[in-house]
N, C-alpha and C positions, 0 to 999 in steps of 0.2 A: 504494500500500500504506500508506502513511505518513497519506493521508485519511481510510482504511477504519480506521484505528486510533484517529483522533482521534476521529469520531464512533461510534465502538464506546464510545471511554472518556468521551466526552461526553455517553452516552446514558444510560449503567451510573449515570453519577455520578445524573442528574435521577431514577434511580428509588430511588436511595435513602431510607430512610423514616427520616428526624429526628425523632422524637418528644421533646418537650422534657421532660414528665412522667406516667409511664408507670402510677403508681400503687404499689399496695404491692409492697413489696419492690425499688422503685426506688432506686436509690443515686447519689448525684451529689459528686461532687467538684472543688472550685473553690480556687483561687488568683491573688493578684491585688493590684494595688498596695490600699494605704488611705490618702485623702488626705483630710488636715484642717488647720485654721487651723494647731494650735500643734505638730503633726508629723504625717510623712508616713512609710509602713513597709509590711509587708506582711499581708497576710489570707490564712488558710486553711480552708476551710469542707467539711464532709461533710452530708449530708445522708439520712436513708433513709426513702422513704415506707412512709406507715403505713395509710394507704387512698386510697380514690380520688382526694380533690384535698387530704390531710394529710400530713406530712412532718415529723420532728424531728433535731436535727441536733445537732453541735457546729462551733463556731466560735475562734479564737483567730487574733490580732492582736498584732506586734510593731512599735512606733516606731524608726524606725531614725534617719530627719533627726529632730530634733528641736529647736525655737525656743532659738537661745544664752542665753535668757534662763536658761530651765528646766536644775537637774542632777537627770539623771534615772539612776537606777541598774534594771538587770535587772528588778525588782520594778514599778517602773513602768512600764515601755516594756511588760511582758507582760499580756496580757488575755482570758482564757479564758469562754465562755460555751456554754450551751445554748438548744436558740434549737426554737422550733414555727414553721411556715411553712402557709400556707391556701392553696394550687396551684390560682389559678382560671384558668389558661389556656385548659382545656376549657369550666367553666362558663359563661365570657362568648362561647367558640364564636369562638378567636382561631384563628389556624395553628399546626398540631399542631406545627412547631418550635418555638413561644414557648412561652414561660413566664411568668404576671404569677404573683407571690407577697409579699403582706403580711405580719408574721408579730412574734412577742413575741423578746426574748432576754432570758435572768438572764446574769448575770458577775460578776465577782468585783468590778467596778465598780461596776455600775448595772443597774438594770432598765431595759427600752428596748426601741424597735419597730425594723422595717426594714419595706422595701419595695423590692424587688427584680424582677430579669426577665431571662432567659436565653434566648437565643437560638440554636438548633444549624445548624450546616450538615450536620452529617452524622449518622452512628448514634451516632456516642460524644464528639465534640468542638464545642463553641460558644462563646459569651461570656457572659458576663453583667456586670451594673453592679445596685449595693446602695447606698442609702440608709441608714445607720441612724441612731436619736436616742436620747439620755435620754429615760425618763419619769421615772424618780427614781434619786436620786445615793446612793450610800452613805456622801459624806459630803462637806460645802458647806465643809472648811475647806480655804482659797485658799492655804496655804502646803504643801500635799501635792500634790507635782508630776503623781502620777494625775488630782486633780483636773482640771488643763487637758488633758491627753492622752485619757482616756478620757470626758468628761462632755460631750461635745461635738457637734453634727452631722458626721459623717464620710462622705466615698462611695469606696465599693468598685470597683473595675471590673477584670477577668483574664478566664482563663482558665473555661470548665467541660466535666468530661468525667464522661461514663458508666461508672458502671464495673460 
């Protein structure tokens, strides 16, 4: 009985259908450490598609380790942005659990890209890991502690679920 059960629920599990990006009206929600040189915090990310492989989102970022060097108050450690993502997992004809997505962000820091990609195991829960960069700073002076925390290469990597 205890066989008939395993492979009952080993069977159930392989037909479930993980779609990684479903299109508009898709919703995705991510959480997940942020690690970079001069601190390391967390990332929380929504996303909702807007057509077939587009999607715009909001994002925000808090430093939590941060380099003894740097004092950093509330104001810097927090980093809010909106962000467009280009969902070409389908386009390139990858497996319908993945997700490859390039994509812009504005913040309260910088303008800057990501590049990203999600992976599901199931209908609502998978991973994902994020790349993102500066393209331009909102401001090059080196004695404002945002400076080093937000102007920097950083990668993302947690949690993401469907919602």
């Amino acid at each position: 009985m205890k066989n008939l059960f395993l492979v009952i629920a080993l069977a159930s599990i392989s037909l479930v259908n993980a779609q990684a990006f479903e299109g508009k009206g898709d919703q995705k929600f991510q959480i997940g450490a942020n690690i970079q040189d001069e601190a390391t915090g967390i990332n929380v990310t929504y996303d909702y598609g807007l057509g077939e492989n587009i999607s715009v989102g909001i994002s925000s970022s808090y430093a939590l380790g941060i380099d003894d060097r740097l004092n950093a108050d509330f104001g810097d450690r927090f980093d809010i942005q909106g962000r467009f993502n280009a969902n070409l997992g389908s386009v390139l004809n990858i497996d319908e659990n993945f997700d490859f997505y390039p994509g812009l962000n504005l913040s309260l820091k910088n303008f800057g890209g990501h590049v990203g990609a999600r992976y599901f195991f199931s209908e609502g829960f998978g991973i994902y890991t994020e790349a993102t960069f500066p393209l331009a700073k909102y401001s090059n002076d080196k004695s404002d502690v945002g400076y080093y925390i937000h102007n920097q290469f950083a990668l993302n990597i947690g949690a993401v679920f469907s919602l």
